[in-house]
C-alpha positions as CSV (number, residue, x, y, z in Angstrom):
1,X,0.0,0.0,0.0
2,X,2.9,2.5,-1.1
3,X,2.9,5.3,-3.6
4,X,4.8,4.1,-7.0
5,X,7.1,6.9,-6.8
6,X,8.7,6.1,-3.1
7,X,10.6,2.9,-4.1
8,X,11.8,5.0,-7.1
9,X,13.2,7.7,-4.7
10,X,14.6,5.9,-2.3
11,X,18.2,5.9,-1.6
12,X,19.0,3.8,1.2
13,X,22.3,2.1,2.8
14,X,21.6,-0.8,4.1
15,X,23.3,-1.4,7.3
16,X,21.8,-3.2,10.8
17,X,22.8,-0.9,13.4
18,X,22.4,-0.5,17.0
19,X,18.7,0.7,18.3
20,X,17.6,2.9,21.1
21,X,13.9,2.5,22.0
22,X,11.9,3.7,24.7
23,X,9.3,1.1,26.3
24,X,5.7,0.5,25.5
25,X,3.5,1.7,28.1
26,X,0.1,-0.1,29.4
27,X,-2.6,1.2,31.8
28,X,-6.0,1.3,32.5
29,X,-8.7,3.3,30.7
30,X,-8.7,6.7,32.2
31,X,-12.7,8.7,32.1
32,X,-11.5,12.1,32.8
33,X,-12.9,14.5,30.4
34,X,-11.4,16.8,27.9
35,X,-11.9,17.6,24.3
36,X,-9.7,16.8,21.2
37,X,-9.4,19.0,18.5
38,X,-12.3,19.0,17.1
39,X,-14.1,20.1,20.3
40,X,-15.8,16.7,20.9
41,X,-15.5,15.3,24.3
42,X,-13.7,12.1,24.4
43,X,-14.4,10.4,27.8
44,X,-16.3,7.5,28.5
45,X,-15.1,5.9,24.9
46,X,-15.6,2.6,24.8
47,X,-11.9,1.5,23.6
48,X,-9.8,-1.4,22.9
49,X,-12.6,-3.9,23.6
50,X,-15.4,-5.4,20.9
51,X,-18.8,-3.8,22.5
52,X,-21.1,-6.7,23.1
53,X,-24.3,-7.5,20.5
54,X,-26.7,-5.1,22.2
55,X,-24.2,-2.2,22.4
56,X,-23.4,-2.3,18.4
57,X,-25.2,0.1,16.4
58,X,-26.7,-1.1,13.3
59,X,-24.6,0.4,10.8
60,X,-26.6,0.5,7.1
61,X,-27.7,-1.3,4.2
62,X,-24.7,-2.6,1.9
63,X,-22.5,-0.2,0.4
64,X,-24.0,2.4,2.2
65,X,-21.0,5.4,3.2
66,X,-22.5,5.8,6.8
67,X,-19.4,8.5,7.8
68,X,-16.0,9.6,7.0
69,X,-13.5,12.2,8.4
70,X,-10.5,14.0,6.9
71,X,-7.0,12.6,7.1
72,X,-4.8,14.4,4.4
73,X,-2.9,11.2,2.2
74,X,-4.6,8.7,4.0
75,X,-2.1,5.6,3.2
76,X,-2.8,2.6,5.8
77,X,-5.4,1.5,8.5
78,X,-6.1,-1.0,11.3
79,X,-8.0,-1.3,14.8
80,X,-8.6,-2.9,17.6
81,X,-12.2,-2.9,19.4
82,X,-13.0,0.1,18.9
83,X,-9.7,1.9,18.6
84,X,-9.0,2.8,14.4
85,X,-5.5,4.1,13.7
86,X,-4.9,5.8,10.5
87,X,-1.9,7.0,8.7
88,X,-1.2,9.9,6.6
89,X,1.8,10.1,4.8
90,X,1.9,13.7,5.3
91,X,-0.2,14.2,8.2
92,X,1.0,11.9,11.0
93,X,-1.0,9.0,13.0
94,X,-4.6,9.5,13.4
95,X,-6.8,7.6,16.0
96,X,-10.8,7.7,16.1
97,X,-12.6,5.8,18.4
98,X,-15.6,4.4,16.2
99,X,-17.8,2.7,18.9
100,X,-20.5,5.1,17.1
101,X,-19.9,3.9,13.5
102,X,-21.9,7.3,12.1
103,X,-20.5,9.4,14.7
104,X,-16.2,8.5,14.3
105,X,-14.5,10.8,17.1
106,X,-11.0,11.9,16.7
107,X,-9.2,11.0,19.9
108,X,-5.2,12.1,18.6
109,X,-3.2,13.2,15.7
110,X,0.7,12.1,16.6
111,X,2.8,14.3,13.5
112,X,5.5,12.2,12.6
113,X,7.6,12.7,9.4
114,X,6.0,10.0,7.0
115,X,3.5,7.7,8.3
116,X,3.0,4.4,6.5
117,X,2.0,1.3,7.8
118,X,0.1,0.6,10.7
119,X,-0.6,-2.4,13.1
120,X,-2.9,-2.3,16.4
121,X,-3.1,-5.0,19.4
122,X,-5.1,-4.2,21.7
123,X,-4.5,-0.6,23.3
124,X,-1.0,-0.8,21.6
125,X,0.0,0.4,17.9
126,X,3.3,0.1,15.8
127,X,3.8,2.8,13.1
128,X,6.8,2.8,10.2
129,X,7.8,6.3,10.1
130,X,10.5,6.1,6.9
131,X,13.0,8.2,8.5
132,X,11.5,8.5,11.6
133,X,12.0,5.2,12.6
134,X,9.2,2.5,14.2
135,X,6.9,4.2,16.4
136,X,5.2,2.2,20.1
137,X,2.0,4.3,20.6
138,X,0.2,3.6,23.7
139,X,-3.6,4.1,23.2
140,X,-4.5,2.7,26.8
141,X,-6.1,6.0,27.9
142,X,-8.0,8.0,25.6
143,X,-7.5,11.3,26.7
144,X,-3.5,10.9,26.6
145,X,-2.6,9.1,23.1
146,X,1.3,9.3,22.8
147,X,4.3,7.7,21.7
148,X,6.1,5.9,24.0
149,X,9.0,4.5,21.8
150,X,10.8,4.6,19.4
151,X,12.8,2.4,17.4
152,X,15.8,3.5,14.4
153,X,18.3,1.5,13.1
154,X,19.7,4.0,10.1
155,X,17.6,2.9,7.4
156,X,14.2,4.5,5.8
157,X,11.3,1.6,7.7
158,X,8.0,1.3,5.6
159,X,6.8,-2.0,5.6
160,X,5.5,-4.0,8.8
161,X,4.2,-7.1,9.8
162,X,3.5,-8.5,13.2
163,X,5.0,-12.2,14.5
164,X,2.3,-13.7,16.9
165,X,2.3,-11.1,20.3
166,X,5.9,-10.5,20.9
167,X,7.5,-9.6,18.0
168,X,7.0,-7.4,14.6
169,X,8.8,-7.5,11.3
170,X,9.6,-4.2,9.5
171,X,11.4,-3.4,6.6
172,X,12.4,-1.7,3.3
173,X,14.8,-1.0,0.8
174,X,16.8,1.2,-1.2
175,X,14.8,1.4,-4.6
176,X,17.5,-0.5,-7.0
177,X,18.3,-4.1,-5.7
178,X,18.9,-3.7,-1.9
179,X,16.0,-5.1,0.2
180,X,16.0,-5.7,4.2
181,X,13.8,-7.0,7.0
182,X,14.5,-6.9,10.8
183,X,12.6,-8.9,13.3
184,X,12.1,-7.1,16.5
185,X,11.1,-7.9,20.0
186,X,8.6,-5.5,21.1
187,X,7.8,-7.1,24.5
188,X,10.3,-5.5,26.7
189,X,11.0,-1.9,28.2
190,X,13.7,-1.7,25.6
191,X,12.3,-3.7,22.2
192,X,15.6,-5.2,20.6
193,X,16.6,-6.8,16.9
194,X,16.4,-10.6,17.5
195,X,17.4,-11.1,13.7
196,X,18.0,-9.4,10.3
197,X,18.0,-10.8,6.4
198,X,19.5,-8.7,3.8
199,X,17.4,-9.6,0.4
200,X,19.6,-8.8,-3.2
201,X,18.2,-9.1,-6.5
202,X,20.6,-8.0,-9.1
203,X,17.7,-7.8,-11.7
204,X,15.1,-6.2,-10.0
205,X,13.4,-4.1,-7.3
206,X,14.6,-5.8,-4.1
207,X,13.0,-3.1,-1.5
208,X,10.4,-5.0,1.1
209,X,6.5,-3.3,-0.2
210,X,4.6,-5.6,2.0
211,X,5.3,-8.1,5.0
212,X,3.3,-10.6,7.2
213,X,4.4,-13.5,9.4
214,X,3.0,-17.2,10.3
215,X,4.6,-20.3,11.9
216,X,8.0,-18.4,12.3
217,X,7.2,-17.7,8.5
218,X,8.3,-14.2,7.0
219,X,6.3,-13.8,3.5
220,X,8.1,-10.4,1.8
221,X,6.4,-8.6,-0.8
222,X,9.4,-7.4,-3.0
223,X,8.7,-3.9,-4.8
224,X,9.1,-5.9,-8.2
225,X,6.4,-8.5,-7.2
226,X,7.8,-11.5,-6.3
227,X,7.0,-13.2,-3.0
228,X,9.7,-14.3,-1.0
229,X,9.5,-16.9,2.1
230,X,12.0,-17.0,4.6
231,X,12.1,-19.5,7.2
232,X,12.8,-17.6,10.4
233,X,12.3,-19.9,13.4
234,X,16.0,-19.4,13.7
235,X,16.1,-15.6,13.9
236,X,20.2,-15.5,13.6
237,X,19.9,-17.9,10.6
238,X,17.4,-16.8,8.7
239,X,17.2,-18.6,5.1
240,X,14.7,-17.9,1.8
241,X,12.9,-21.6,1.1
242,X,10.2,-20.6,-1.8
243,X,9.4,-17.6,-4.1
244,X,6.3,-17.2,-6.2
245,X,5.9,-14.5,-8.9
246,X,3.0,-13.6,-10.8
247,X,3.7,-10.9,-14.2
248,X,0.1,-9.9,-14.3
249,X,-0.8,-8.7,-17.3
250,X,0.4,-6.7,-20.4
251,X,0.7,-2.7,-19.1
252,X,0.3,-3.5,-15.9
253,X,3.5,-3.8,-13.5
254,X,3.7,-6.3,-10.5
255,X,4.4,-4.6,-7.3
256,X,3.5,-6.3,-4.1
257,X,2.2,-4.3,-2.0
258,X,-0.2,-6.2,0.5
259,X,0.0,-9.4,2.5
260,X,-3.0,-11.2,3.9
261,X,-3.0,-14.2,5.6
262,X,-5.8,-16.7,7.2
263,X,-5.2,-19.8,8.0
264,X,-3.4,-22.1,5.1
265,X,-4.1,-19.1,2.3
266,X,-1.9,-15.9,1.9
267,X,-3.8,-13.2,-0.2
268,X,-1.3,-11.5,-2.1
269,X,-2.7,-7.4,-3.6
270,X,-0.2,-7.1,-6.2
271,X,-0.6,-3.9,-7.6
272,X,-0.7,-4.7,-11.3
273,X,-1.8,-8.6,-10.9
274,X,-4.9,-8.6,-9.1
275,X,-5.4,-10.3,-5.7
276,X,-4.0,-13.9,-5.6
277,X,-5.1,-16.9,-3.0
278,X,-2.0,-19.1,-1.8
279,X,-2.4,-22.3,-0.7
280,X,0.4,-21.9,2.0
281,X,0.2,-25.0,3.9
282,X,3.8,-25.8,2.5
283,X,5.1,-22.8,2.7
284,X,8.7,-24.3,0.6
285,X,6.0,-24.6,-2.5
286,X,3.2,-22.0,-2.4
287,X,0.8,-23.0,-4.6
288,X,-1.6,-20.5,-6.9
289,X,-5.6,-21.3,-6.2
290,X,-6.6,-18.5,-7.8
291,X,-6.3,-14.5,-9.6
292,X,-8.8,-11.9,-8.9
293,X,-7.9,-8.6,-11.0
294,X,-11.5,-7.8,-12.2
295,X,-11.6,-4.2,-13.8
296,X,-7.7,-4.2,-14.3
297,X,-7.3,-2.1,-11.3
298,X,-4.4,-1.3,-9.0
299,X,-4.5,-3.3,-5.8
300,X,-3.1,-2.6,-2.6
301,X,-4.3,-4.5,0.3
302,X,-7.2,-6.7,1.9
303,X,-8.7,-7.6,4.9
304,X,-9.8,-11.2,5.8
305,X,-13.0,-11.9,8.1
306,X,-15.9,-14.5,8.4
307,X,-15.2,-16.2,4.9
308,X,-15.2,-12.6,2.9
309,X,-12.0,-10.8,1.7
310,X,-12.1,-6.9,1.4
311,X,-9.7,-5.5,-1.2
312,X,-8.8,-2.1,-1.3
313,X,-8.0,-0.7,-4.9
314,X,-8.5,2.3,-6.9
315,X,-11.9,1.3,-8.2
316,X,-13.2,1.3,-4.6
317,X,-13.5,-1.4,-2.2
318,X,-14.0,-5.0,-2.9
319,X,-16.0,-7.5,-1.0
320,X,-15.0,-11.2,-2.0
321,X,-16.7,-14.4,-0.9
322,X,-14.2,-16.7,-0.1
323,X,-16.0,-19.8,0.8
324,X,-14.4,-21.2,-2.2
325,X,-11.0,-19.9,-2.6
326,X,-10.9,-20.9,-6.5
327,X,-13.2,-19.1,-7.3
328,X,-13.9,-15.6,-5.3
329,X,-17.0,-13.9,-5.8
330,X,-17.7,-10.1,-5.8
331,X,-20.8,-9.8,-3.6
332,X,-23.3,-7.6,-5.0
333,X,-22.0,-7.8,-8.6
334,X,-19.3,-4.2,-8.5
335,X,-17.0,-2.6,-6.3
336,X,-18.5,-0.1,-3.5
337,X,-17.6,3.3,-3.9
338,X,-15.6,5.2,-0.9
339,X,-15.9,8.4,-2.8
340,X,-17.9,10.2,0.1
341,X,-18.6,13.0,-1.8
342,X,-15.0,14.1,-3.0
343,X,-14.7,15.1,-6.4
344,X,-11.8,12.6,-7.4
345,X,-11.5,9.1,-8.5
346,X,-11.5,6.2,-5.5
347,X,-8.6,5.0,-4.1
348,X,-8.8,3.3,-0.9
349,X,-5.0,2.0,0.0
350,X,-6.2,0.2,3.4
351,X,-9.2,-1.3,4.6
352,X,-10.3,-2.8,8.3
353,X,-13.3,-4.6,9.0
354,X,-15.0,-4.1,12.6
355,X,-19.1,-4.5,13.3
356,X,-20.2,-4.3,9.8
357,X,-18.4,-1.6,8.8
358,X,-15.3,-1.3,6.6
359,X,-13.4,1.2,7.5
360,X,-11.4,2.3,4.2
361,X,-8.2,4.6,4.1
362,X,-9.0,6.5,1.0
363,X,-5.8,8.3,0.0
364,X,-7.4,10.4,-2.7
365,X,-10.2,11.5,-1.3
366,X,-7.6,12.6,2.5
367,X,-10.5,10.5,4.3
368,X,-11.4,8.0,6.7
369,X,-14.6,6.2,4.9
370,X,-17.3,4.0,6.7
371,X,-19.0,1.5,4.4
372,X,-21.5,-0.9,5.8
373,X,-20.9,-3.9,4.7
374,X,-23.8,-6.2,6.7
């Protein structure tokens, strides 16, 4: 979920250096009352936690935009409960609580110098910053949002991934041949690099778009499409055992820019070959079940929940029935528009599922987008 033009700018030395992080902080839900900017009062915000089946407000009929709110170059998006974080690539973290679906309240804005990808765990958040590093935001009380480490190692970070509950993956590149990815323990006061992998490809793009983790797995999204699998259950010994590469279609590059995975499938968003279901239950030899690129659209990333895959691309948000992986459906025939009344195209880069609603990082549009998706 990158802009095309960053892994042509970037100029990075790749070197693992030594890190100096702060903690990540975690306390109990605070109710005193203040305002955020926006003048709403934030207390009393259900946040963190699911709300239970007669707290959830219905939220609309399919398709149906039911809010949005401005975040200039919205890029990427997750949650937790109630918490949404989103970043803008120009604009810093952004955190709504959206226990109201219609009503999404702005708890924080965090600036930071270019946020891109986002992951959220409970009342916990880890941001890749380029430059800036890997940002710990603690989220625990509402009325204080901050960030409570952070992590640098000399290189530009952009792509993330989270390892089970104790670790992330980050990584990037610099734009020619030189990829990376660092595994880092984010459990302690002082999160440390348990294990690195340089990634070379003398004939292409080796910079890290997209990462994920499963079974001590790595699965890196290379800028130039290919997927790479690394087996890192050793993290000082950490070696590549498959690769799968699709070249999409005629005028439209591969770029691999989101990595989804449930169970024994990976959902691959490659930007120029449509969305690609991985049997992945060896990962050595990933096997191809099937290529969704209906409309010849740019794809970015997906969201997997209760047998449906939601794709984010610039013709507006997808909503795949996956009870069949061979063949995914688009339910209700077309892509749902995220448009929310901006005059320009649709281009949702993220998307995050939570009580009916997808909540869509549009980057075009600068918005946060609700659509109910019942």
């Amino acid at each position: 979920m990158k802009s095309r033009w960053l892994y042509i700018a970037l100029q990075v030395v790749v070197s693992f250096g030594i890190v100096t992080v702060l903690g990540v902080g975690s306390a109990a839900c605070d109710g005193g009352g203040v305002s955020d900017e926006d003048g709403q009062n934030v207390s009393d915000f259900l946040v963190g936690a699911d709300a239970d089946a007669s707290s959830v407000i219905p939220a609309g009929q399919f398709g149906e935009i039911i809010a949005h709110s401005k975040v200039d170059y919205a890029e990427d998006i997750h949650g937790s409960g109630n918490l949404v974080f989103v970043t803008g690539k120009e604009s810093g973290l952004h955190v709504f609580d959206v226990s109201d679906p219609k009503n999404p309240v702005k708890l924080a804005t965090l600036p930071m110098t270019k946020a891109w990808d986002v992951i959220a765990d409970g009342t916990r958040a880890w941001v890749t910053d380029y430059s800036g590093g890997l940002h710990a935001v603690d989220a625990s009380d509402p009325n204080n949002i901050q960030v409570v480490g952070t992590y640098t190692n000399g290189n530009e970070i952009i792509a993330l991934g989270q390892m089970g509950t104790d670790r992330v993956v980050v990584g990037g590149g610099d734009g020619v041949a030189k990829g990376w990815f660092e595994i880092i323990d984010v459990t302690t006061p002082t999160p440390k690099l348990v294990g690195n992998r340089a990634v070379v490809d003398v004939e292409s793009d080796g910079a890290a778009a997209s990462l994920a983790a499963a079974d001590g797995f790595v699965y890196f999204g290379q800028a130039d499409g290919t997927l790479r699998i690394f087996d890192a259950t050793n993290p000082s010994n950490i070696t590549q055992v498959g690769t799968y590469f699709n070249q999409g279609t005629l005028g439209h590059e591969p770029w691999g820019l989101g990595i989804t995975i449930a169970g024994d499938h990976l959902f691959y968003s490659d930007w120029g070959a449509g969305v690609i279901t991985l049997d992945i239950s060896s990962p050595t030899s990933p096997q191809e079940v099937s290529v969704f690129a209906e409309g010849g659209y740019a794809f970015y990333d997906s969201y997997f929940h209760d047998e449906r895959l939601y794709i984010a691309l610039d013709g507006g948000l997808g909503v795949l029935d996956m009870n069949n992986p061979a063949q995914p459906s688009l339910i209700g025939g077309s892509y749902l528009s995220t448009k929310a009344g901006a005059a320009l195209d649709d281009a949702p880069h993220g998307v995050w599922v939570h009580n009916g609603v997808a909540w869509v990082s549009d980057n075009k549009a600068g918005m946060l987008v609700g659509v109910a998706v019942p």
